[in-house]
PDB file of N, H, CA, C and O in Angstrom:
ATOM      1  N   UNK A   1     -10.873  -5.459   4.359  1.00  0.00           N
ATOM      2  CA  UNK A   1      -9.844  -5.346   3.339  1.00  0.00           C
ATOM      3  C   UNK A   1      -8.473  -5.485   4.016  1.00  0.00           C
ATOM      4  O   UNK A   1      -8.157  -5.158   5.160  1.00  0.00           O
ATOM      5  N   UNK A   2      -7.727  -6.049   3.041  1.00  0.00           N
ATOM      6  H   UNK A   2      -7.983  -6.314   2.112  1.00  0.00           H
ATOM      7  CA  UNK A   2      -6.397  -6.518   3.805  1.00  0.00           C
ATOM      8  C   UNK A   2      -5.510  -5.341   3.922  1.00  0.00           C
ATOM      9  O   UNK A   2      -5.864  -4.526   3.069  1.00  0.00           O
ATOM     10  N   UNK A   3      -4.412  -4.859   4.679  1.00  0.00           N
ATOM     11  H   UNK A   3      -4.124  -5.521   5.372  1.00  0.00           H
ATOM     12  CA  UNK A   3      -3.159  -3.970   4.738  1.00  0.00           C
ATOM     13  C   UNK A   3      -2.426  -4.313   4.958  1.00  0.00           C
ATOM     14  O   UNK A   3      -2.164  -4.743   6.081  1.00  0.00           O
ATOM     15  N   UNK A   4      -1.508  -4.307   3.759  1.00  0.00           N
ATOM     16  H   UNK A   4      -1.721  -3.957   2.847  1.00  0.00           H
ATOM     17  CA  UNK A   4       0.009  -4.338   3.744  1.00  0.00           C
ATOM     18  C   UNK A   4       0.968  -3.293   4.279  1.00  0.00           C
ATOM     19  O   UNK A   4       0.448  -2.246   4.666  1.00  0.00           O
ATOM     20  N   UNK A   5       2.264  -3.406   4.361  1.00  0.00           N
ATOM     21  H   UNK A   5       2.686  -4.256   4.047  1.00  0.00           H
ATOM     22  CA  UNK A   5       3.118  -2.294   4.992  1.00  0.00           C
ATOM     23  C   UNK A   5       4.021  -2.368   3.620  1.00  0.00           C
ATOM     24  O   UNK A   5       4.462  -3.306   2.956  1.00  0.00           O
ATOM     25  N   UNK A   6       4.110  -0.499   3.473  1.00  0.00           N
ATOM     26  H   UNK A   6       3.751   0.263   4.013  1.00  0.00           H
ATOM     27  CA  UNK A   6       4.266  -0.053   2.039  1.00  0.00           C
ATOM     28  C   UNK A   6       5.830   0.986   2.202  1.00  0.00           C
ATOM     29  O   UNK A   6       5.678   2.121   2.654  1.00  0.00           O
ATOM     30  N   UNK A   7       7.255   0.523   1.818  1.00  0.00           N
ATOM     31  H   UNK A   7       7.379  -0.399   1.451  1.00  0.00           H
ATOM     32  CA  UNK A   7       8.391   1.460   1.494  1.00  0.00           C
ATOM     33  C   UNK A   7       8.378   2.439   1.036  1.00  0.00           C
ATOM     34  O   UNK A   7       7.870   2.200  -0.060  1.00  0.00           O
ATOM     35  N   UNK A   8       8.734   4.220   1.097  1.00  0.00           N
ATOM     36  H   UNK A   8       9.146   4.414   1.987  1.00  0.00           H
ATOM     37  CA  UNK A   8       9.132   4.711  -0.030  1.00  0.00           C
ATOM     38  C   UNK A   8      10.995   4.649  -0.138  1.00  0.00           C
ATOM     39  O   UNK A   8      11.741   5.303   0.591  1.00  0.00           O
ATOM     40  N   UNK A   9      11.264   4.071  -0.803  1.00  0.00           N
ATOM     41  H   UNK A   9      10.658   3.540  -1.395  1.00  0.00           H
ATOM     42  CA  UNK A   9      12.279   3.468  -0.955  1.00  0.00           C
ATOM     43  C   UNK A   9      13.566   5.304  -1.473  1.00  0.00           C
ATOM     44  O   UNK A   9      14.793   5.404  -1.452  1.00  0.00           O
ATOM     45  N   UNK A  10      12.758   6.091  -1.752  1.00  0.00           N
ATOM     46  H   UNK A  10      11.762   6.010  -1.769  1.00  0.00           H
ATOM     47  CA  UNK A  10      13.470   7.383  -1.849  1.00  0.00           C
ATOM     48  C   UNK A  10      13.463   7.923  -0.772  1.00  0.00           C
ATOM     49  O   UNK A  10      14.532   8.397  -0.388  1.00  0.00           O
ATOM     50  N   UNK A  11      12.212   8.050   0.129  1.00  0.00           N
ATOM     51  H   UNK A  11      11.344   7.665  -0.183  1.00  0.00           H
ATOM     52  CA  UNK A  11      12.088   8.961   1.435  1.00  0.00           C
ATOM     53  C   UNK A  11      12.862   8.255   2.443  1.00  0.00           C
ATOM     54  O   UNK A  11      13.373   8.925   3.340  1.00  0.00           O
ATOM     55  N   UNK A  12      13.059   6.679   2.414  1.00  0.00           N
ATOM     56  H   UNK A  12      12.644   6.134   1.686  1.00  0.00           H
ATOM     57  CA  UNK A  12      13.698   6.276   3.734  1.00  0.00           C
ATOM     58  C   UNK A  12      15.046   6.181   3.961  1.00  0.00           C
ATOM     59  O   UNK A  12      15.825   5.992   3.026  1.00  0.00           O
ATOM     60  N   UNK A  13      15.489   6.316   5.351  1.00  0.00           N
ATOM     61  H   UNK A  13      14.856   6.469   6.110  1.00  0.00           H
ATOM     62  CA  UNK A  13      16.675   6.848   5.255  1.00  0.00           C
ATOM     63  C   UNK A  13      17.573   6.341   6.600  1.00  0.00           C
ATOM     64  O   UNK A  13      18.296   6.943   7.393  1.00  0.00           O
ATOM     65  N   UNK A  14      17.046   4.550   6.412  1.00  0.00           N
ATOM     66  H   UNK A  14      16.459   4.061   5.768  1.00  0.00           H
ATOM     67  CA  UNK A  14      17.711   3.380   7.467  1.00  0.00           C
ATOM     68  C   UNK A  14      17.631   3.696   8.861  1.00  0.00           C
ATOM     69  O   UNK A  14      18.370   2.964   9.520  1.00  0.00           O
ATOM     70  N   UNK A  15      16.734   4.871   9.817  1.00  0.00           N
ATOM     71  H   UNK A  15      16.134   5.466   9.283  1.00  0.00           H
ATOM     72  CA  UNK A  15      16.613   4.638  10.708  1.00  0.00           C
ATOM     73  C   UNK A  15      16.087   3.508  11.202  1.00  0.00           C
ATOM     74  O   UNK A  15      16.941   3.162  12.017  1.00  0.00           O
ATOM     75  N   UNK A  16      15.573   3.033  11.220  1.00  0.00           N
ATOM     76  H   UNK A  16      14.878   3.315  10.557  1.00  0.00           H
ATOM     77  CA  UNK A  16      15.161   1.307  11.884  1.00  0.00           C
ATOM     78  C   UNK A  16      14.554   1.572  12.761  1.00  0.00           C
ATOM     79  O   UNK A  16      15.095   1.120  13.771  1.00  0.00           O
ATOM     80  N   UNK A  17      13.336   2.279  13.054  1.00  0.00           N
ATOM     81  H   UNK A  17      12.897   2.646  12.234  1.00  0.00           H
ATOM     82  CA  UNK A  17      12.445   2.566  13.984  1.00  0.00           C
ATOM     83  C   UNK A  17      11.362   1.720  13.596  1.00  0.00           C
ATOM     84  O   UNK A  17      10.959   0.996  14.506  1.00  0.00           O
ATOM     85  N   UNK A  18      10.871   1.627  12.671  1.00  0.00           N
ATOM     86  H   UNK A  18      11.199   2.216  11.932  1.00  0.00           H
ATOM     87  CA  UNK A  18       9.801   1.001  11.858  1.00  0.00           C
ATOM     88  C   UNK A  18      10.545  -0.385  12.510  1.00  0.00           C
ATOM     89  O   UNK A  18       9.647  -0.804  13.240  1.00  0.00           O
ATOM     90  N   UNK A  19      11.602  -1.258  12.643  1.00  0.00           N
ATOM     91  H   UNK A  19      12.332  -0.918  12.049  1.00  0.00           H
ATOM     92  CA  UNK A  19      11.804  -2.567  12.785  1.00  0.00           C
ATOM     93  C   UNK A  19      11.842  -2.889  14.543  1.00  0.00           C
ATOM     94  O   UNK A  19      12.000  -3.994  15.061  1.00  0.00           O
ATOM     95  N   UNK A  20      11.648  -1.571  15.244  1.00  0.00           N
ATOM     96  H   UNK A  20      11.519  -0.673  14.823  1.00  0.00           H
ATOM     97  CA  UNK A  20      11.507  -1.500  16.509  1.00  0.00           C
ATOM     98  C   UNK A  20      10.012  -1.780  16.633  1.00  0.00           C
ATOM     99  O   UNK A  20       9.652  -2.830  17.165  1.00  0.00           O
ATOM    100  N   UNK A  21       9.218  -0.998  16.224  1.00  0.00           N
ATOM    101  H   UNK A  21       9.510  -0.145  15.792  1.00  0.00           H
ATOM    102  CA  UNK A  21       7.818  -0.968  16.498  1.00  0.00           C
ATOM    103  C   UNK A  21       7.614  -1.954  15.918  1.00  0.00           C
ATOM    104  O   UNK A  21       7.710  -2.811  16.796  1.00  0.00           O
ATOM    105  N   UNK A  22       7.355  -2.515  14.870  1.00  0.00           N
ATOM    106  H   UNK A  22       7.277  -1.818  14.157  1.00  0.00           H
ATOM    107  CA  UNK A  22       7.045  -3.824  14.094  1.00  0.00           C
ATOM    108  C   UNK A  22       7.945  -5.028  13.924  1.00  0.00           C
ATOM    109  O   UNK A  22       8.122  -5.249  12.726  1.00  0.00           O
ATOM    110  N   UNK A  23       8.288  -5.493  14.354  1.00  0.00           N
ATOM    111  H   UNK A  23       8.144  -5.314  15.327  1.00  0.00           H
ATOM    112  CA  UNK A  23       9.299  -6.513  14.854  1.00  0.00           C
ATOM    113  C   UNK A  23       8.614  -7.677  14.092  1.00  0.00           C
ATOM    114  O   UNK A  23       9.248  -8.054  13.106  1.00  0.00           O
ATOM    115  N   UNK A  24       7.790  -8.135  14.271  1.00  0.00           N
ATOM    116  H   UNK A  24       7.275  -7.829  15.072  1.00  0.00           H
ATOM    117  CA  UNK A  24       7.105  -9.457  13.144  1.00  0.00           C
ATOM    118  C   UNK A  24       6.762  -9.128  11.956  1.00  0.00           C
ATOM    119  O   UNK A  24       6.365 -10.004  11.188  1.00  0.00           O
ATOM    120  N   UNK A  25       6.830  -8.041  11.630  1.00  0.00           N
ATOM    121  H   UNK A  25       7.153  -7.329  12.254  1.00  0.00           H
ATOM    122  CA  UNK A  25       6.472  -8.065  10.317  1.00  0.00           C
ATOM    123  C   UNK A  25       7.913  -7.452   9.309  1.00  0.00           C
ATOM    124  O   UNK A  25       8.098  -7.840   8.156  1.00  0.00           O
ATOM    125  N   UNK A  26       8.817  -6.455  10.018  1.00  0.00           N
ATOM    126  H   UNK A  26       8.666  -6.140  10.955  1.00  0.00           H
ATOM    127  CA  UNK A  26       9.962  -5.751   9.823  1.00  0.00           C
ATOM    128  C   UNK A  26      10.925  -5.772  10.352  1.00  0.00           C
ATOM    129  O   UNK A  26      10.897  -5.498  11.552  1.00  0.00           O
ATOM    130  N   UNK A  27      12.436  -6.156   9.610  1.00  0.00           N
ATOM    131  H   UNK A  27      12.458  -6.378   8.635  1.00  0.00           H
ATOM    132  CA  UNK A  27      13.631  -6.566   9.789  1.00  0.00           C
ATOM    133  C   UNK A  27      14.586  -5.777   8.931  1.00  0.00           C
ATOM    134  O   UNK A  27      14.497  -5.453   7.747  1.00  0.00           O
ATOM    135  N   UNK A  28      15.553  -5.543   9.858  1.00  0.00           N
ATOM    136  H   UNK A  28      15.626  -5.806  10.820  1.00  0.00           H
ATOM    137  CA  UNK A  28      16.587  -4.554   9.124  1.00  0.00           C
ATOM    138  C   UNK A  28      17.793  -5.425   8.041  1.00  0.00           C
ATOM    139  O   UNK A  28      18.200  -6.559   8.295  1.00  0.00           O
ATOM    140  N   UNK A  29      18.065  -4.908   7.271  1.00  0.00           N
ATOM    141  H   UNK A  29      17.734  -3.987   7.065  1.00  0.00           H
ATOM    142  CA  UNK A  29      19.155  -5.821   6.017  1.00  0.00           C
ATOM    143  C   UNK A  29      20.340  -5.013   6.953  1.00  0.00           C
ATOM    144  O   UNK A  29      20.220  -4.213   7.880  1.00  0.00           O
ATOM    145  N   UNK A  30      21.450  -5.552   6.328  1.00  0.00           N
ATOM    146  H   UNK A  30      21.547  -6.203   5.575  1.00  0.00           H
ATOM    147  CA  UNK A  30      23.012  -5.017   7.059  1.00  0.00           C
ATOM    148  C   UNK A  30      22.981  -3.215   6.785  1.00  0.00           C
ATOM    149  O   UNK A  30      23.250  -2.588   7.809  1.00  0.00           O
ATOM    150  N   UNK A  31      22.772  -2.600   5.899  1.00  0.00           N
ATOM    151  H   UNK A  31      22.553  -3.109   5.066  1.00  0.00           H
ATOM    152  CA  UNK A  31      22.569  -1.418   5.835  1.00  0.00           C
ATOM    153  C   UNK A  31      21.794  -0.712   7.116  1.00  0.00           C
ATOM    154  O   UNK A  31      22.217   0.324   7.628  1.00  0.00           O
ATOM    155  N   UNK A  32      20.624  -1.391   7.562  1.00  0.00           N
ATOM    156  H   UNK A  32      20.280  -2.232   7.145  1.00  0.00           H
ATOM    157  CA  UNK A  32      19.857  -0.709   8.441  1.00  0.00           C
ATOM    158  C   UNK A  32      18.271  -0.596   7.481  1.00  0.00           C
ATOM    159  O   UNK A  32      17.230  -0.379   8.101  1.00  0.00           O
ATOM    160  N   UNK A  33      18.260  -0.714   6.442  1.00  0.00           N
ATOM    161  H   UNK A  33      19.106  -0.891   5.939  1.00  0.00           H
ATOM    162  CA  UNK A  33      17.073  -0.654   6.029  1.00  0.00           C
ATOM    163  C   UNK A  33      16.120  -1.710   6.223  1.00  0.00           C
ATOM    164  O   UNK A  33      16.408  -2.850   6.584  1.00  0.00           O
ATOM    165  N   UNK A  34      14.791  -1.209   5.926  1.00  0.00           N
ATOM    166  H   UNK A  34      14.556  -0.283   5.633  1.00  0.00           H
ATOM    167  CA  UNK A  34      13.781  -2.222   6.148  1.00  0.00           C
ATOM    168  C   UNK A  34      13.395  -3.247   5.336  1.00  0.00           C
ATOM    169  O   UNK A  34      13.082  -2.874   4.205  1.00  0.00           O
ATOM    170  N   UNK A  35      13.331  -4.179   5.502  1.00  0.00           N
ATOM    171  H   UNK A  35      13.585  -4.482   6.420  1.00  0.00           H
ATOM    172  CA  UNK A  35      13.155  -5.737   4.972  1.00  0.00           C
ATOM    173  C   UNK A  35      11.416  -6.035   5.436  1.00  0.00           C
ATOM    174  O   UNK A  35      11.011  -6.665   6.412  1.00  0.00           O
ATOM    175  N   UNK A  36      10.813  -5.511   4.627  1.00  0.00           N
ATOM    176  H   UNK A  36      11.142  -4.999   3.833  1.00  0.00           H
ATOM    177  CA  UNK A  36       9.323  -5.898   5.195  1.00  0.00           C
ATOM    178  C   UNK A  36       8.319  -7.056   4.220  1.00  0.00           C
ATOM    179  O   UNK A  36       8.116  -7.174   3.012  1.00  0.00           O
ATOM    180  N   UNK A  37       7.837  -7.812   5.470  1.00  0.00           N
ATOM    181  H   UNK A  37       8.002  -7.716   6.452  1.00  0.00           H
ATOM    182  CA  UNK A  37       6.869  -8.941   4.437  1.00  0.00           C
ATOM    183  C   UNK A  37       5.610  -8.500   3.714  1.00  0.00           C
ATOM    184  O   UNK A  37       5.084  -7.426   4.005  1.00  0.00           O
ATOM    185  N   UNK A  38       5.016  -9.454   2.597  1.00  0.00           N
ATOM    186  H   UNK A  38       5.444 -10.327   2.360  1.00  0.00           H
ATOM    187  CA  UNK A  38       3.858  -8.900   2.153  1.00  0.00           C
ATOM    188  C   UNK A  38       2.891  -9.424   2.288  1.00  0.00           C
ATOM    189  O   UNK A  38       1.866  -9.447   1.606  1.00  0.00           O
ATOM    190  N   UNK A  39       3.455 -10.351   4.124  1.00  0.00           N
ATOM    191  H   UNK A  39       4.287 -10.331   4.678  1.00  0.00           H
ATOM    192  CA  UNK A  39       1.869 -10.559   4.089  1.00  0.00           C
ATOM    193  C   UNK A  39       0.739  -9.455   4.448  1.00  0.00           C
ATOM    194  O   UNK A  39       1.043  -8.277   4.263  1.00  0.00           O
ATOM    195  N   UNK A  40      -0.547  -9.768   4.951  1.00  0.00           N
ATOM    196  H   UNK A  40      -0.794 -10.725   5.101  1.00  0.00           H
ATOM    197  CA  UNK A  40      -1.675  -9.217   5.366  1.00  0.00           C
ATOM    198  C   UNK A  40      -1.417  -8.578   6.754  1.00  0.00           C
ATOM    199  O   UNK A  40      -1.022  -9.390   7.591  1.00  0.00           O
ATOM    200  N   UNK A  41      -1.558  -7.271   7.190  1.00  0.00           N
ATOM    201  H   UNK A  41      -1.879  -6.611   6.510  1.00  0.00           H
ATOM    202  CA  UNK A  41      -1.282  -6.952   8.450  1.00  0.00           C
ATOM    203  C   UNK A  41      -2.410  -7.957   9.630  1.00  0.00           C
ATOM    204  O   UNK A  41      -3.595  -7.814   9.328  1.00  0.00           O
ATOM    205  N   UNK A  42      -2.244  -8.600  10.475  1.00  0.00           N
ATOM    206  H   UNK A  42      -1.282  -8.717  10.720  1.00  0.00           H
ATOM    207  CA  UNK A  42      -3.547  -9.190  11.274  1.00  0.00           C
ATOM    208  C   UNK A  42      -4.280  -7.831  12.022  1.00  0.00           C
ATOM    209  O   UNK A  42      -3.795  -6.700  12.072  1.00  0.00           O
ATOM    210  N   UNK A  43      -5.252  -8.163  12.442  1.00  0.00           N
ATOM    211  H   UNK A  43      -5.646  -9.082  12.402  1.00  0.00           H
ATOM    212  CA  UNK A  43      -6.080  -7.131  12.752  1.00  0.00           C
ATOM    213  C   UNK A  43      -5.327  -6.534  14.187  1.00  0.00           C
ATOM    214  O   UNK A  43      -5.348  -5.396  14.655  1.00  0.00           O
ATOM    215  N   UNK A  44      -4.694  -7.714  14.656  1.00  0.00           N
ATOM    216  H   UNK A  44      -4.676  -8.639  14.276  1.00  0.00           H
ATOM    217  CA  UNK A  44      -4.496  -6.998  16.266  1.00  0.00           C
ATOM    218  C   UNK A  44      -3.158  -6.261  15.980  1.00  0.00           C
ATOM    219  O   UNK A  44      -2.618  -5.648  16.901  1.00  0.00           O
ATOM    220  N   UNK A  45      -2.648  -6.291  14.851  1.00  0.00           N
ATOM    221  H   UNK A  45      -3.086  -6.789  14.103  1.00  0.00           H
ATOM    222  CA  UNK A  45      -1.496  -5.310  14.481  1.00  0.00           C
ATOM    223  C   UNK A  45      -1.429  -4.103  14.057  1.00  0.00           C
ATOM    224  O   UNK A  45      -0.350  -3.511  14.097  1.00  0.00           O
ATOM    225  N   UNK A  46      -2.594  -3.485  13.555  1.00  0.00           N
ATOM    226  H   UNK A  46      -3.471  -3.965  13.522  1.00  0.00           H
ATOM    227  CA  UNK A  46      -2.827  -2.543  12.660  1.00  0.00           C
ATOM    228  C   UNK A  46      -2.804  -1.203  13.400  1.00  0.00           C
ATOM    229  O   UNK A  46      -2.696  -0.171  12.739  1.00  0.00           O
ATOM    230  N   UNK A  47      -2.900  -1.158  14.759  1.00  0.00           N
ATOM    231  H   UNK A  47      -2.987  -1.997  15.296  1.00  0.00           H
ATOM    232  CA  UNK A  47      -2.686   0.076  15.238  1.00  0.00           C
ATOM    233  C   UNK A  47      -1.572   0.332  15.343  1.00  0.00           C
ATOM    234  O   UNK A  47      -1.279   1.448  14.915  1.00  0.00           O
ATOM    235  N   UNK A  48      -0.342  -0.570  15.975  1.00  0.00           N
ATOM    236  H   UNK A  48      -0.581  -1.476  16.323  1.00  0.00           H
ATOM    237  CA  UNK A  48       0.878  -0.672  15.646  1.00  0.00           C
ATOM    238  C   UNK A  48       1.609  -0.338  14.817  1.00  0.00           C
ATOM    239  O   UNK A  48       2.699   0.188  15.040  1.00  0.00           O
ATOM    240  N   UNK A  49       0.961  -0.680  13.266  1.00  0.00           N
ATOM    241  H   UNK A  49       0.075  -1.107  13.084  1.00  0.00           H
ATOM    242  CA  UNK A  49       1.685  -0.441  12.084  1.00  0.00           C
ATOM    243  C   UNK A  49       1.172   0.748  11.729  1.00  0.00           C
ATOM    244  O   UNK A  49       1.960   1.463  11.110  1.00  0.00           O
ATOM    245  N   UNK A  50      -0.077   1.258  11.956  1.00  0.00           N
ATOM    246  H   UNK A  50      -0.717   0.677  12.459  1.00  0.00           H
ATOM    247  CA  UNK A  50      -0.343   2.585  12.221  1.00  0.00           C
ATOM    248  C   UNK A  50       0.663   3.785  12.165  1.00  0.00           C
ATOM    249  O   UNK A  50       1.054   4.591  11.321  1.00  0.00           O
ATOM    250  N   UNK A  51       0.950   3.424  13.844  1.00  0.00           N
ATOM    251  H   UNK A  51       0.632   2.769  14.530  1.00  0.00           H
ATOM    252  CA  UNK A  51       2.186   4.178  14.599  1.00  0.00           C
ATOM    253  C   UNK A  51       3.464   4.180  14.244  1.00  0.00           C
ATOM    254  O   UNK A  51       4.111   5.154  14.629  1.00  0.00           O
ATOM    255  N   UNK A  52       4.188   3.119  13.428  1.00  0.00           N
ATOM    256  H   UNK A  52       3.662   2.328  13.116  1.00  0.00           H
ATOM    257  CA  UNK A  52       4.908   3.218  13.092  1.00  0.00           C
ATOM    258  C   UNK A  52       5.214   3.876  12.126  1.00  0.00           C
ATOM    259  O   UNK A  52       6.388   4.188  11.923  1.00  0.00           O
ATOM    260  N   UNK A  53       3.787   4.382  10.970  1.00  0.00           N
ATOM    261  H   UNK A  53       2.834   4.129  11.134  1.00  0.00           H
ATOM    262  CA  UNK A  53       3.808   4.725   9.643  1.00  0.00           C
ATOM    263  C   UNK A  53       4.059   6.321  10.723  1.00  0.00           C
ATOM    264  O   UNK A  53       4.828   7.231  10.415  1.00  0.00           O
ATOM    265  N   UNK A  54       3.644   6.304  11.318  1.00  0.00           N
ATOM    266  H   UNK A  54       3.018   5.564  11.568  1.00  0.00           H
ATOM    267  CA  UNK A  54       3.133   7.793  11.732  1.00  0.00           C
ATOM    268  C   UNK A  54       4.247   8.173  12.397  1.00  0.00           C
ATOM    269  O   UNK A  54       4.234   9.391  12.575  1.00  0.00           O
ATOM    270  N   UNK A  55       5.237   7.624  12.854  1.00  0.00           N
ATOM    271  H   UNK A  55       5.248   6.634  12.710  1.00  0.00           H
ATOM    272  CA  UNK A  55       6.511   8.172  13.613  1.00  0.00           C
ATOM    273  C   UNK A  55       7.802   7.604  13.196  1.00  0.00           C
ATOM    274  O   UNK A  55       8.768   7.344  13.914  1.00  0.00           O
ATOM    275  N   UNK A  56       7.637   7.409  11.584  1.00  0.00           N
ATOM    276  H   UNK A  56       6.853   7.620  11.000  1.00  0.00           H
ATOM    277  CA  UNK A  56       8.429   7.085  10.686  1.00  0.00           C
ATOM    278  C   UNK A  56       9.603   8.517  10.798  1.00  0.00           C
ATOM    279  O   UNK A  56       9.140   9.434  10.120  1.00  0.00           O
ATOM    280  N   UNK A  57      10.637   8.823  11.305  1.00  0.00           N
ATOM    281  H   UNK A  57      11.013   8.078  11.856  1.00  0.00           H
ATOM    282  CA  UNK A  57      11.424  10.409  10.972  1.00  0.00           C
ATOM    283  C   UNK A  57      11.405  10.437   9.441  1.00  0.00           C
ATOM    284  O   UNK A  57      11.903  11.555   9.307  1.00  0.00           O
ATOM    285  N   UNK A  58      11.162   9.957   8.021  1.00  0.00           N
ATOM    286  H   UNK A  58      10.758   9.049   8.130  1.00  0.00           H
ATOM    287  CA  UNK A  58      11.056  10.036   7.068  1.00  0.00           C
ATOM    288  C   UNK A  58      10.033  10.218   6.489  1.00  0.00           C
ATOM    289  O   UNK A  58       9.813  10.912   5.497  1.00  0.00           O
ATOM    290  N   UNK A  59       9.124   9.374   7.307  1.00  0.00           N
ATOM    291  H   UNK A  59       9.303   8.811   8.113  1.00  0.00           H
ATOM    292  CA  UNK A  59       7.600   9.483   6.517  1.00  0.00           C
ATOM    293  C   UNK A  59       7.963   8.472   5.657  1.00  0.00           C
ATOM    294  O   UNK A  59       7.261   8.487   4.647  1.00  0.00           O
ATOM    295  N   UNK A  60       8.777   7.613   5.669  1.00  0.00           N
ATOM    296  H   UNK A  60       9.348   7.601   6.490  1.00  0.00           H
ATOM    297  CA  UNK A  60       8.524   6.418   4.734  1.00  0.00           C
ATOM    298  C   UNK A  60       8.049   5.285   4.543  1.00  0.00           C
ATOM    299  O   UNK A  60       8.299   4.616   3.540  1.00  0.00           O
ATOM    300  N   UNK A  61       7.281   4.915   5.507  1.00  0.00           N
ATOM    301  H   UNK A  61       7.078   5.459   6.321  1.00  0.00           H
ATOM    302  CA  UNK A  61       6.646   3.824   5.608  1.00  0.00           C
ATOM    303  C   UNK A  61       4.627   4.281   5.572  1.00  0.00           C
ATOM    304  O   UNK A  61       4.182   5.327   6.045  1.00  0.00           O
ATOM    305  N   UNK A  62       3.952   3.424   5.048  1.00  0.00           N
ATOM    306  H   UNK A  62       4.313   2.574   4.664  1.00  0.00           H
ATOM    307  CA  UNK A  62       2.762   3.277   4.155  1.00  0.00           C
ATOM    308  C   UNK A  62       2.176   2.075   4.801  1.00  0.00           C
ATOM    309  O   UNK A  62       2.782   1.104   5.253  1.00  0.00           O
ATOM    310  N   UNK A  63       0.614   2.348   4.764  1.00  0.00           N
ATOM    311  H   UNK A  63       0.122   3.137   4.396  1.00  0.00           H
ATOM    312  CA  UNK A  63      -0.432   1.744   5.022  1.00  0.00           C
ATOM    313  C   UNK A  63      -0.953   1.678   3.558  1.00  0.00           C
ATOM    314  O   UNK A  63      -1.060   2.648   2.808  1.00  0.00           O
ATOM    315  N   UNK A  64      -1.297   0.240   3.233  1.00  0.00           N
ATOM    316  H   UNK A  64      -1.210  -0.548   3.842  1.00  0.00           H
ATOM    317  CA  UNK A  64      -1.962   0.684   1.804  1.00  0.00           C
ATOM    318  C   UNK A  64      -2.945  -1.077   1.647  1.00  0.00           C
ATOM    319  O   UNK A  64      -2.592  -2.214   1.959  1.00  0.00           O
ATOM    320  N   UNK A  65      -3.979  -0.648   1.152  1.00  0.00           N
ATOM    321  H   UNK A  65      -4.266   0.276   0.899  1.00  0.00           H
ATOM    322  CA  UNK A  65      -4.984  -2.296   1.021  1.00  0.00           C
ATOM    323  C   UNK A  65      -4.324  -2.505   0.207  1.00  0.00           C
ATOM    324  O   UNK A  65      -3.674  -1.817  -0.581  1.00  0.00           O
ATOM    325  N   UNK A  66      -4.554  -4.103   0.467  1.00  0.00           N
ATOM    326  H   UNK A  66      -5.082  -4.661   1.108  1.00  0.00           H
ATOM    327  CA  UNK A  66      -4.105  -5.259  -0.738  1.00  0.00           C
ATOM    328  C   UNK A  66      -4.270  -4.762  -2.214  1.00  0.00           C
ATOM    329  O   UNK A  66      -5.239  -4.061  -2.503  1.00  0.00           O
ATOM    330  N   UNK A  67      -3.400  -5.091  -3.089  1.00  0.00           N
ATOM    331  H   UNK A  67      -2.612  -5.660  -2.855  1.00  0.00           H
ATOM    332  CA  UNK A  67      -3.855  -4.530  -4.421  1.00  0.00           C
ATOM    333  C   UNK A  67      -4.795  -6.230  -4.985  1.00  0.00           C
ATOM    334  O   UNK A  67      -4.412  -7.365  -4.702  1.00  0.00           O
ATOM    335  N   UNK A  68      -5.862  -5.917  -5.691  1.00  0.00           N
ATOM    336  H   UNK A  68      -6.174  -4.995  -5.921  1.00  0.00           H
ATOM    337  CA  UNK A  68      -6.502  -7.181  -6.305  1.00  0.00           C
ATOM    338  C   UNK A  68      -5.441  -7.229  -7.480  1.00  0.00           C
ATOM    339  O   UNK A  68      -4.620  -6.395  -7.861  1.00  0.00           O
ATOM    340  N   UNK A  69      -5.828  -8.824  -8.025  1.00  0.00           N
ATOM    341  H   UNK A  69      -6.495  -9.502  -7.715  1.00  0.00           H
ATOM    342  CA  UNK A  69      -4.982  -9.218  -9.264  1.00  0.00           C
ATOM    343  C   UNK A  69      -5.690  -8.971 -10.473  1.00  0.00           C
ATOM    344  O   UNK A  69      -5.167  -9.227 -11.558  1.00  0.00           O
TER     345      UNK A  69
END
């Protein structure tokens, strides 16, 4: 199953750590917030994006499977 990387757009709070650890998939806008794609995490990324969810200082960033259509 696929994983995407998931905002809480209330909890986050423009540290840009998430665009440190994830650099191909996450990019900061001029604010400092995260600009993240929707593609599919690749497999050799997922521990990565893991860690990043996990040492988010907000807790705002999400692991979540693909939603079906």
């Amino acid at each position: 199953m696929d994983q995407h990387i998931e905002v809480d757009w209330t909890s986050c709070k423009a540290h840009g750590l998430c665009a440190e650890l994830l650099p191909e998939h996450i990019t900061l806008d001029e604010w400092g917030y995260p600009l993240v794609d929707d593609k599919p995490l690749p497999t050799r990324t997922l521990k990565r994006a893991r860690r990043a969810a996990t040492d988010c200082p907000a807790l705002a960033l999400k692991l979540r499977a693909a939603r079906r259509p």
